[in-house]
C-alpha positions in Angstrom: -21.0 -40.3 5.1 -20.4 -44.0 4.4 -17.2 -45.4 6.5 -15.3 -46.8 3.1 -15.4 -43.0 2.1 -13.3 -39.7 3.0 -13.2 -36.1 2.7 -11.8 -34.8 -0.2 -8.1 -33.1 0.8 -7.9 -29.5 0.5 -5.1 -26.9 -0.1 -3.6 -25.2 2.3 -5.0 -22.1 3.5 -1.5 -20.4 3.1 -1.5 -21.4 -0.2 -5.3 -19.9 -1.4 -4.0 -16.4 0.6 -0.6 -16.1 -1.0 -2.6 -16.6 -4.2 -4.6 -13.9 -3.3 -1.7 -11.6 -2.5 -0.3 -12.4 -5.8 -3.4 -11.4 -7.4 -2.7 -14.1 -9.7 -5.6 -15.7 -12.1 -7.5 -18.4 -11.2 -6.0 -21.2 -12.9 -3.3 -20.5 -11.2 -5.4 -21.6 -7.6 -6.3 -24.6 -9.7 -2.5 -25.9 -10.6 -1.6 -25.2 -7.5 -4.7 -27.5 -6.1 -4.0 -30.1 -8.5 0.1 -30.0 -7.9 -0.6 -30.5 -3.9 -3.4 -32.4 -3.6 -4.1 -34.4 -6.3 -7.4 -34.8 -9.2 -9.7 -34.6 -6.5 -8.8 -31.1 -4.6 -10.9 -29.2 -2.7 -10.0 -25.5 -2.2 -11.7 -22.6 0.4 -12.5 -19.1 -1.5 -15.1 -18.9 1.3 -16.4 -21.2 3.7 -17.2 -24.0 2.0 -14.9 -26.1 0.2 -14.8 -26.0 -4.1 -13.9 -29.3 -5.6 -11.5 -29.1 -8.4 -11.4 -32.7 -10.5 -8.7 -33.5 -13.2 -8.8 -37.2 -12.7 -9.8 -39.0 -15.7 -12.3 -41.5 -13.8 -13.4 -39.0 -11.8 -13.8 -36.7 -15.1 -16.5 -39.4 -16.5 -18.2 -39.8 -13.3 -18.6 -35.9 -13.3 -19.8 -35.1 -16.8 -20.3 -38.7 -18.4 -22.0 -40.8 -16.5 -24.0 -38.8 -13.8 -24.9 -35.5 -15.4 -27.9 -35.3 -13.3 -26.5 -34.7 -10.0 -23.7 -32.8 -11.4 -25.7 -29.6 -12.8 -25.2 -26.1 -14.3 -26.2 -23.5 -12.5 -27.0 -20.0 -13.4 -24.3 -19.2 -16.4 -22.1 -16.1 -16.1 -23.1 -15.5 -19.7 -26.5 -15.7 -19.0 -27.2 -11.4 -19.4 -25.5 -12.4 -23.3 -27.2 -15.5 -24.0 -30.2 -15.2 -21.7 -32.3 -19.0 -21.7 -30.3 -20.7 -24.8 -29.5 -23.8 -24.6 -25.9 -23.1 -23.1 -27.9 -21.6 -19.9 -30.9 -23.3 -19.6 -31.4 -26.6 -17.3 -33.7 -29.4 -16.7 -36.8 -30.0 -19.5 -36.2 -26.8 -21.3 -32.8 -27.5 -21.9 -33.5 -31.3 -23.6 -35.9 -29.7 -25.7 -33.5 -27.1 -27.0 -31.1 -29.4 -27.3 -32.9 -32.1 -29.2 -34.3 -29.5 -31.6 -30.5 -28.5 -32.4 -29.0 -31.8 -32.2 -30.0 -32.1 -35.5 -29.0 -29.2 -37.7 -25.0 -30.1 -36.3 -24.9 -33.7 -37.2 -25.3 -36.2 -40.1 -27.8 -34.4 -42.7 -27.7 -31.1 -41.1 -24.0 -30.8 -41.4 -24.0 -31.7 -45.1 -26.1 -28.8 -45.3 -23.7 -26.5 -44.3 -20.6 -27.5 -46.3 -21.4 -25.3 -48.8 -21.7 -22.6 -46.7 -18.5 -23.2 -44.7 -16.6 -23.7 -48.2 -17.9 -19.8 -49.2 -17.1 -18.3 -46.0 -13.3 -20.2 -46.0 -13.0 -19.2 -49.7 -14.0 -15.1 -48.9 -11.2 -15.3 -46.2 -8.6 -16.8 -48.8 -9.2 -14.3 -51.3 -8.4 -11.5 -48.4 -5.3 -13.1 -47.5 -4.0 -13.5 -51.3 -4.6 -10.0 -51.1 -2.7 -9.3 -48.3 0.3 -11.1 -49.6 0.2 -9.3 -53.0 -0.3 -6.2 -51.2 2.2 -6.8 -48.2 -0.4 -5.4 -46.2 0.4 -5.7 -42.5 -3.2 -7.2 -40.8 -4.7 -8.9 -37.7 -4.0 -12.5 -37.5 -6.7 -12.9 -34.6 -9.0 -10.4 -36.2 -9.3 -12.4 -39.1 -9.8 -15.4 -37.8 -13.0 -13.7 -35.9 -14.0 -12.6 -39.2 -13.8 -15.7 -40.6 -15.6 -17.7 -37.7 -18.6 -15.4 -37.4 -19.1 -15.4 -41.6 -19.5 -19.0 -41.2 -21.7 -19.2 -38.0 -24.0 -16.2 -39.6 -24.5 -18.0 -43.0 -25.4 -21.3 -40.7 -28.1 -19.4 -39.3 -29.2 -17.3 -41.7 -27.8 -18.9 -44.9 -26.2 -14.9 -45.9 -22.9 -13.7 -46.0 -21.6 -11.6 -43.1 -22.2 -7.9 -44.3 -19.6 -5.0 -42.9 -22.5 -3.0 -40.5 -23.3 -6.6 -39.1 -19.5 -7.5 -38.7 -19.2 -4.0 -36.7 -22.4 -4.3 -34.7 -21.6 -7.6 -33.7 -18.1 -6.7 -32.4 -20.4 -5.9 -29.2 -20.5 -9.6 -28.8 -16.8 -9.9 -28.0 -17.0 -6.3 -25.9 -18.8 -8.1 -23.9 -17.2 -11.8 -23.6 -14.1 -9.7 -22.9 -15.8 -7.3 -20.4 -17.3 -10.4 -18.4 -14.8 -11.4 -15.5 -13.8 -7.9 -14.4 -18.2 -6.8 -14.3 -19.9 -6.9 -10.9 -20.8 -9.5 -8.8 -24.4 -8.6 -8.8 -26.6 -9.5 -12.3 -27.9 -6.1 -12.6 -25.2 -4.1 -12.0 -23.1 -6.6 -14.7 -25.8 -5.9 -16.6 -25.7 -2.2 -16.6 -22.2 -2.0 -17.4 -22.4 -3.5 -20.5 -26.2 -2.3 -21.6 -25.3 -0.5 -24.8 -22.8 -3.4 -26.2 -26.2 -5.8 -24.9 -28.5 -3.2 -26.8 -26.7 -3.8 -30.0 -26.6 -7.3 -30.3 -30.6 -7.6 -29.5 -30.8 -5.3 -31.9 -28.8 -7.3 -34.9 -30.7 -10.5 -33.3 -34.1 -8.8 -33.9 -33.4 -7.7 -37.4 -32.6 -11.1 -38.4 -35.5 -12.7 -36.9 -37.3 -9.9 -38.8 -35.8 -10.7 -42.4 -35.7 -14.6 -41.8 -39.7 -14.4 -41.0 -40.5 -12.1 -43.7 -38.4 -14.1 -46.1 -40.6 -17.0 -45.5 -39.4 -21.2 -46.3 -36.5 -21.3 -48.5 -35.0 -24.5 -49.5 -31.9 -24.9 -47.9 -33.0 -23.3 -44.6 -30.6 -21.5 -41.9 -30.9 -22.5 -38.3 -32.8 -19.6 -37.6 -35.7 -21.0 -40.2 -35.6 -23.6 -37.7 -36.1 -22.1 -35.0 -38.9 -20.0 -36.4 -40.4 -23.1 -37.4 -40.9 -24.2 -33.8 -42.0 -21.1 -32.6 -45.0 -21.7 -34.6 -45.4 -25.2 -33.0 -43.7 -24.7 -29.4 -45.2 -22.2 -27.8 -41.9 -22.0 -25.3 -40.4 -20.8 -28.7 -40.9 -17.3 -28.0 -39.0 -14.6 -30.0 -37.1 -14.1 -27.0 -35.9 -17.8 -26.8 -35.4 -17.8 -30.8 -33.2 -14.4 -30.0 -31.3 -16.4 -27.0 -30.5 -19.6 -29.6 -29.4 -17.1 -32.1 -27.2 -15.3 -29.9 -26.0 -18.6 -27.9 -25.3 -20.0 -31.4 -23.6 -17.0 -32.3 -21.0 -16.6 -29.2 -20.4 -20.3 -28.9 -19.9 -20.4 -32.6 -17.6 -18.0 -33.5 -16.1 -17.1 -30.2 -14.0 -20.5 -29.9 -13.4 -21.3 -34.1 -11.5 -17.7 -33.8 -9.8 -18.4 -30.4 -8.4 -21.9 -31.8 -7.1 -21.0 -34.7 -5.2 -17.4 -33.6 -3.5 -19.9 -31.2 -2.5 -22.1 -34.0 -1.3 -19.7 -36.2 0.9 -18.5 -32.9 2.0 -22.1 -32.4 2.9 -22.6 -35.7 5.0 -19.6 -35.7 6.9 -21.2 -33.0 6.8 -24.7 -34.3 7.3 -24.2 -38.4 8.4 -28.1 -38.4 4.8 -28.6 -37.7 3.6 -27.0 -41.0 3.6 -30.1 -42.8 1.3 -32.0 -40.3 -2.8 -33.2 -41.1 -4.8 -30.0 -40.4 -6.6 -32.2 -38.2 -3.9 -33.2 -36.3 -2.9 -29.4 -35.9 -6.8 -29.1 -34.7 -6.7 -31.4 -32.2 -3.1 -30.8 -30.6 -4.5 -26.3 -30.3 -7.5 -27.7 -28.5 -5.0 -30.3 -26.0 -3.0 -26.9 -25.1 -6.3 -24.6 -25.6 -9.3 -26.3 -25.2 -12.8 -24.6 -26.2 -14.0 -24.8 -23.1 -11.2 -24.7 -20.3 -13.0 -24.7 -17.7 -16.4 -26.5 -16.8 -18.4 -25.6 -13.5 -20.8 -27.8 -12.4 -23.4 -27.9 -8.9 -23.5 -31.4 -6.7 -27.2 -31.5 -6.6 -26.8 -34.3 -4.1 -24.5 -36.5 -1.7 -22.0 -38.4 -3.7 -18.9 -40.4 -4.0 -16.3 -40.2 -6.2 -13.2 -42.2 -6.4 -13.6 -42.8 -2.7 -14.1 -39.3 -1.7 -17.7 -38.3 -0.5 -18.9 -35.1 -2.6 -21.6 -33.3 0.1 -25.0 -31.9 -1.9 -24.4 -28.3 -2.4 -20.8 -28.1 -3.5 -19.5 -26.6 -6.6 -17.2 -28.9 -8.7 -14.8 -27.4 -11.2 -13.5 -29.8 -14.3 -10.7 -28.3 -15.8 -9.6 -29.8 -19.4 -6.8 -26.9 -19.5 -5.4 -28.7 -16.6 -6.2 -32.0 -17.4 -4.8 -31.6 -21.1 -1.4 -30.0 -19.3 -0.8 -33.6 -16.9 2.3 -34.7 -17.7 0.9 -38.1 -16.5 -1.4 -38.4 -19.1 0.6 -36.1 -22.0 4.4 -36.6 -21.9 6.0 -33.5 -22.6 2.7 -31.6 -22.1 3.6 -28.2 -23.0 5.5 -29.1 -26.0 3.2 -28.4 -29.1 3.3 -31.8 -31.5 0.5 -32.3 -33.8 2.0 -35.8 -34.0 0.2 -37.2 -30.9 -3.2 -36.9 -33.2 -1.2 -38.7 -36.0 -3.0 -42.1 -37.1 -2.2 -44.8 -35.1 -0.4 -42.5 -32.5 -0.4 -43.6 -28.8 -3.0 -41.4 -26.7 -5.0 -41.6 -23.2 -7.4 -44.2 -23.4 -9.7 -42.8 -20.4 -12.0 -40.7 -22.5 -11.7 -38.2 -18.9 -8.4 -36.9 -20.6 -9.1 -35.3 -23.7 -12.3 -33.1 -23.5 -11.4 -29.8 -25.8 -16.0 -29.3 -25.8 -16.8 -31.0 -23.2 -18.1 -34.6 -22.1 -21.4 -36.4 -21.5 -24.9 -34.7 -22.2 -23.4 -31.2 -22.4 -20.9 -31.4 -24.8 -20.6 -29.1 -27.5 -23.5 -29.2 -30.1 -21.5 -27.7 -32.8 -18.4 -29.7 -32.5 -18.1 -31.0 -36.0 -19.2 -27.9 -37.4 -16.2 -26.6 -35.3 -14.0 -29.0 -36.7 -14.9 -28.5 -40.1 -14.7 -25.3 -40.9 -11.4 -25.2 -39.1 -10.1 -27.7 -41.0 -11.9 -26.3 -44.5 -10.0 -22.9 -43.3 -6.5 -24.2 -42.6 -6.3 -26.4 -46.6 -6.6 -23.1 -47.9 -4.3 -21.1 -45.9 -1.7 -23.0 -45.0 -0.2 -23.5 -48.3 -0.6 -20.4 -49.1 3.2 -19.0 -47.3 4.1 -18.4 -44.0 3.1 -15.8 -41.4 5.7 -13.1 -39.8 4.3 -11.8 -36.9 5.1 -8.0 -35.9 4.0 -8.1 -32.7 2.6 -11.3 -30.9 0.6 -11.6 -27.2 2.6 -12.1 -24.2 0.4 -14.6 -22.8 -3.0 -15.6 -22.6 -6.6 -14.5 -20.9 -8.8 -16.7 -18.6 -12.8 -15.8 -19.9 -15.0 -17.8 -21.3 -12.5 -19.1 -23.3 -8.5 -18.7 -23.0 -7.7 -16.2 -26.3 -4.2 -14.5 -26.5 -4.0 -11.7 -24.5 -3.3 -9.2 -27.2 -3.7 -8.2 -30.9 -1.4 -10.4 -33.0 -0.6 -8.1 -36.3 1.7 -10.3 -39.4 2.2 -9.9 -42.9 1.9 -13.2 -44.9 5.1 -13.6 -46.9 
């Protein structure tokens, strides 16, 4: 270790064990890392250190500018997603990548505004029946219906049919199911075989009907993907099934996690009704980013902001944290849309605003995200005001942070 460097400073071990006795979640550790030691903490959950990094500069050095020794190891949703490109590393994942790039920027998102438009439109029609009806319905339930109609009729270019919708509910069985499986990949695997059964089996059948179905002329992603299976021959069916079903759980899993969390905050903040949907975007993802929680592997000795990083440690970035520092956000867990207002002062370190990420592994389907959210909410919103029966109590720490509970309303 060079002499102008130092350790990283750790937590306490008092503090780590009364965590432990609390049985709290794990954020929790990580405030508690941040609040005593600072951006760069390192904490003990065994016997070597984990590095926890909320500093801005520190964010950038992480994901930005060095993404090569900072790596991703083996993905806890790996039994769900198996080798897409949210798993896979090193050349396999920049030739995943590169082949998706495309079909979620520029030209390839003009090719699904059409299809977002229909799948915002189906949901407005439900809800105009619901407030004629005064049915009482699911605010989180159909927001998931809403994201995984869009993401299906990206990749296949159809609507979301009813057996699909309830076969695919295995996808959020299992999302749900995954911090409480076992440690060990088969076990975890096991316990959720029948939920994995189903999805492979929906993920077949469209690969089926897509192949059969031959070109069309406004393909889905999936037509894609065929098309390089008969080009790449790493494009196996079981790659094209883990990009479907890696498209499919990063797709819709987050678009229906954001906005049941703004529907709540709205309920809380009416004032804020009036605000650019985008603005309202932007400030859910600052409280409840799409990806809270980004682990990465040092792959080699380091330094960062002065603190020497050994090869071999995990490092945690944590935007839920980061987004929550009242150094960088005054007043950070007030909701106010107004912070994303035009010409309204924000961070300028782009370490402190990262709601999918930063660097190389950010989000593919951001602007997708962002666009059918935003399609969504210029329906909706004018169309009354929620009152919730019932609303979650708090919030739960998976691959994403989703309410914590069903969230029933009628739309008055």
């Amino acid at each position: 270790m060079s002499t102008d460097t130092r350790p990283v400073p750790e937590l306490a071990p008092e503090a780590v064990e009364q965590w432990r006795t609390e049985g709290a979640e794990l954020v929790d550790l990580l405030a508690r890392a941040r609040r005593g030691v600072g951006g760069i903490a390192a904490f003990r959950l065994g016997p070597e250190p984990t590095v926890l990094v909320t500093d801005p500069a520190a964010v950038q050095h992480v994901l930005g500018r060095h993404p090569d020794r900072y790596v991703k190891r083996s993905h806890r949703a790996r039994m769900l997603v198996g080798d897409g490109v949210l798993s896979a590393t090193g050349d396999a994942w920049k030739r995943q990548r590169r082949l998706l790039q495309s079909q979620f920027t520029g030209t390839g998102m003009r090719r699904y505004e059409q299809r977002i438009a229909a799948a915002a439109r189906r949901t407005a029609e439900r809800w105009a029946g619901y407030r004629r009806s005064g049915e009482t319905f699911d605010v989180g339930e159909e927001m998931r219906r809403f994201a995984l109609d869009t993401v299906w009729r990206a990749l296949t270019g159809l609507p979301l049919d009813d057996r699909t919708d309830r076969e695919l509910r295995a996808v959020e069985r299992v999302v749900a199911a995954m911090p409480k499986l076992p440690t060990d990949a088969a076990d975890a695997r096991d316990a959720v075989a029948e939920d994995l059964a189903l999805v492979d089996a929906v993920a077949h059948a469209a690969i089926d009907a897509a192949r059969e179905a031959g070109p069309t002329e406004e393909p889905g992603v999936l037509r894609v993907l065929l098309e390089a299976g008969d080009q790449i021959p790493a494009y196996t069916d079981r790659l094209i099934r883990d990009e479907l079903v890696t498209l499919l759980v990063a797709g819709h899993e987050t678009t229906a996690t954001t906005l049941t969390w703004l529907f709540l905050l709205l309920d809380e903040h009416p004032e804020a009704r009036t605000a650019d949907p985008q603005a309202l975007v932007s400030e859910t993802l600052r409280l409840y980013p799409s990806a809270w929680l980004l682990p990465r592997h040092a792959t080699q000795d380091d330094v960062i902001e002065g603190h020497h990083i050994a090869a071999g440690t995990d490092v945690l970035v944590c935007p839920y944290l980061i987004h929550r520092d009242p150094a960088l956000w005054p007043d950070p867990e007030r909701f106010d849309p107004a912070r994303f207002a035009p010409g309204a002062e924000r961070p300028g370190h782009l370490g402190a605003y990262l709601p999918f990420g930063l660097g190389a592994r950010a989000c593919l389907g951001t602007q997708f995200a962002l666009r059918e959210t935003t399609a969504l909410l210029e329906l909706l919103l004018p169309m009354g005001e929620l009152a919730y029966v019932s609303k979650p109590k708090g919030a739960a720490y998976s691959i994403t942070v989703r309410p914590d509970g069903p969230s029933p309303a009628v739309l008055r």
